[in-house]
KEGU-194785 format. One record per residue (C-alpha): x negated, y negated, z negated. Coordinates in steps of 0.05 Angstrom, whole numbers, padded with zeros to 5 digits, always signed. Each point is the difference from the previous one (the first is absolute). Example, Ala and Ser with C-alpha at 12.3 -4.5 7.8 and 13.67 -1.06 7.14 Angstrom:
// residues 2
-00246+00090-00156 -00027-00069+00013 
// end
This chain:
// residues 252
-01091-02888-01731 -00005+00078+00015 +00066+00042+00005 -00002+00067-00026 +00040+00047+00056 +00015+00072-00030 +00010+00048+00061 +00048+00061-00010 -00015+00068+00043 +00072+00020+00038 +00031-00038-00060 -00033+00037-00053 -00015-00027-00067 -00064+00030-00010 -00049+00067+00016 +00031+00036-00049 +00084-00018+00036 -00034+00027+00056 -00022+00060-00038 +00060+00008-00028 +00032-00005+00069 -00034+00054+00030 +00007+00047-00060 +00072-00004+00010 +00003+00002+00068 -00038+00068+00000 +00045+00023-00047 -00046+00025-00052 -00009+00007-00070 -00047-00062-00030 -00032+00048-00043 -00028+00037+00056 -00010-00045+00049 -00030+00030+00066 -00066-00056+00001 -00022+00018+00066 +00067-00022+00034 +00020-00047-00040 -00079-00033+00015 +00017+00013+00071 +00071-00034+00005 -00039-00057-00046 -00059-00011+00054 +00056+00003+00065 +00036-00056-00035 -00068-00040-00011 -00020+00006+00063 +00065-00018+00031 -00007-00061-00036 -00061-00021+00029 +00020+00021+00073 +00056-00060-00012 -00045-00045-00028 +00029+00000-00069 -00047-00021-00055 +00000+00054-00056 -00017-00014-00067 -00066+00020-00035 +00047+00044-00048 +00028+00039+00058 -00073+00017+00018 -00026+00017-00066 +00059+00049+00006 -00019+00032+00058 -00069+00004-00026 +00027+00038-00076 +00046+00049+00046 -00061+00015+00046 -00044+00019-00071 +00053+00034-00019 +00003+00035+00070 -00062+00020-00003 -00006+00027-00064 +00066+00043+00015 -00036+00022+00051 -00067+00032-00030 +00003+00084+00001 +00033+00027-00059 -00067+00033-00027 -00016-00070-00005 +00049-00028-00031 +00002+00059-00048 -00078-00015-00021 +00019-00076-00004 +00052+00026-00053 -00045+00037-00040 -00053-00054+00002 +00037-00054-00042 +00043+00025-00063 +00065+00032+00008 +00034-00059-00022 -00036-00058+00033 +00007+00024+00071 +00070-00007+00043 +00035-00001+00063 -00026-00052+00052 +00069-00027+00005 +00021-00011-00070 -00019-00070-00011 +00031-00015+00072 +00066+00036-00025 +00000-00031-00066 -00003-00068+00037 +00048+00021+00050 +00047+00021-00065 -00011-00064-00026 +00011-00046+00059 +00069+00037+00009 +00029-00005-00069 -00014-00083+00006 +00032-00001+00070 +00061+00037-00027 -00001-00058-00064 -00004-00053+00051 +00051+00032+00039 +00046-00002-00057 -00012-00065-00014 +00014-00021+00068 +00065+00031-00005 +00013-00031-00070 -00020-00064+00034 +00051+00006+00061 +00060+00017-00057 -00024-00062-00038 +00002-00043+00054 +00081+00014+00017 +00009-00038-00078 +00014-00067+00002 -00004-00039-00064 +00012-00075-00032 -00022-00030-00052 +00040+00015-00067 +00053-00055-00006 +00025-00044-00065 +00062+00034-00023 +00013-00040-00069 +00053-00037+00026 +00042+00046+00018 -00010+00038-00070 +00055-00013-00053 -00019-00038-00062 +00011+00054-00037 +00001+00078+00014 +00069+00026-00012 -00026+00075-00007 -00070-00025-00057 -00001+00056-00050 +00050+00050+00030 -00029+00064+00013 +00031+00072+00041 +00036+00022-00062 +00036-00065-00012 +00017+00002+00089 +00024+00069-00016 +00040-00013-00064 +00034-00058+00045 +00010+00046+00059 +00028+00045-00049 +00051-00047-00028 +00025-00030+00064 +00018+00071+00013 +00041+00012-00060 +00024-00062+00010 +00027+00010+00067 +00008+00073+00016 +00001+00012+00074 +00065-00004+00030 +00028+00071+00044 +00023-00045+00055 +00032+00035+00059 -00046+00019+00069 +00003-00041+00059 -00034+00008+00068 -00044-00051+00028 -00012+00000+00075 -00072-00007+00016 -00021-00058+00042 -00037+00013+00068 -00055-00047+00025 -00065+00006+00034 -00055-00045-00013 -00003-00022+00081 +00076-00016-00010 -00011-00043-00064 -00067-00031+00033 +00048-00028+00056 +00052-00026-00047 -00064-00038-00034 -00017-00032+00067 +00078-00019+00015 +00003-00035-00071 -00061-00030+00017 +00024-00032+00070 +00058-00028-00035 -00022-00023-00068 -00077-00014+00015 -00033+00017-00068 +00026+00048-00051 -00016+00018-00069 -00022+00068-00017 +00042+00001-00066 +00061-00006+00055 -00017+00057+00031 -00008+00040-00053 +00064-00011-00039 +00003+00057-00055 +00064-00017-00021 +00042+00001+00073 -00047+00048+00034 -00016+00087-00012 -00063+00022-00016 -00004+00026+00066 +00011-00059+00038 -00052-00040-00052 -00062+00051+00021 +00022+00005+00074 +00003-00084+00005 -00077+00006-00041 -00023+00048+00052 +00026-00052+00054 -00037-00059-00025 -00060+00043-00001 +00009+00015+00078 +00013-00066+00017 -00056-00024-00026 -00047+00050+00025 +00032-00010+00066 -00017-00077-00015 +00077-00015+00015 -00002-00032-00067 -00042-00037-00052 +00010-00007-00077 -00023-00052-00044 -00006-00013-00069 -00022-00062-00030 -00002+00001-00073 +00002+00055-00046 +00057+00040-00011 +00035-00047+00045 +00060+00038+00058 -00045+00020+00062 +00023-00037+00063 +00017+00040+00065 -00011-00035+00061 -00007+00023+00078 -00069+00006+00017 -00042-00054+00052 -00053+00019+00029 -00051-00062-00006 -00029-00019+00064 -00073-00015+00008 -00014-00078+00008 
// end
């Protein structure tokens, strides 16, 4: 059984990352990329790969060999290149390096894809799902609003308020209540000590507690549990979540 062992040059995906690499690293423009020291750059990092021993891949030396042509051809006197221009038609001769930046162009508008889908990946991963559960039993036998539709809601909401006008009831003040969420976590834990177990629906009493002291007590659990000072547990659907300290489980 033969493994197949892909080697990467100073991490790079391919001859044409390294390209890439060196392009931007010159700061240039990939149109008019500067062959003769961008060939250079390519054959120091070659060869530094063979002073360490590193195996390169036949791709990274067909590489060096398609920058060297290109090199060379750069290279010729400009009366030659200007006779190698005439000598083909106007519209089948072109730059030595416009296939290379073509693939260059290429190679970079897949990495960017792949980077976004990397990143899509990484957001994806953060969403936790479950399978879809049966809800039928918990549906009524019949459904009290079949048939209505927004003009019968708002002929309703309509009539309740003819029905009962609002009322000009005199002002009164209410004094805000102050609590911060590190206060609130510590009455948790004190309940907790005393009581053992509590049920969420207890501490979040709508009808004996302000808004403000419902969100700050919300805010609480959240800490405590991200602090692992608590764990909560549901075990049925739409059953009260149970608050209990948190044990750290000791290796056998």
């Amino acid at each position: 059984m033969t493994v197949e062992v892909k080697f990467k040059l100073n991490s790079f995906e391919g001859p044409l990352d390294l390209l890439l690499h060196l392009i931007d690293q010159s700061e240039v423009d990939i149109y008019e990329v500067p062959i003769s020291q961008i060939t250079d750059q390519y054959m120091n990092m070659i060869q530094e790969a063979n002073h360490y021993e590193i195996e390169v891949a036949s791709e990274f030396i067909v590489m060096a060999a398609t920058l060297l042509a290109i090199k060379s051809r750069m290279l010729l006197p400009k009366q030659e290149i200007f006779e190698e221009a005439h000598s083909f038609m106007d519209d089948e001769w072109m730059d030595p390096r416009e296939e290379l930046v073509e693939k260059l162009l290429e190679y970079k508008r897949y990495k960017r894809l792949g980077e976004m889908l990397r990143e899509q990946e990484e957001e994806r991963s953060q969403v936790y799902t479950r399978v879809p559960a049966d809800l039928s039993p918990f549906a009524p036998v019949e459904n009290p609003v079949a048939g209505l539709t927004t003009d019968d809601l708002l002929q309703a909401f309509v009539l309740a308020l003819q029905t009962h006008p609002p009322k000009n009831e005199p002002m009164t003040r209410l004094a805000r209540e102050e609590i911060s969420v590190s206060d609130r976590m510590e009455e948790i834990v004190q309940e907790l000590a005393i009581q053992g177990r509590i049920l969420f629906t207890s501490l979040l009493d709508w009808t004996k507690m302000s808004k403000e002291r419902v969100i700050t007590t919300f805010l609480a659990l959240l800490e405590l549990m991200k602090t692992k000072r608590i764990k909560c547990s549901q075990y049925d659907l739409f059953t009260d979540i149970l608050i209990e300290p948190f044990v750290q489980e000791v290796a056998p």
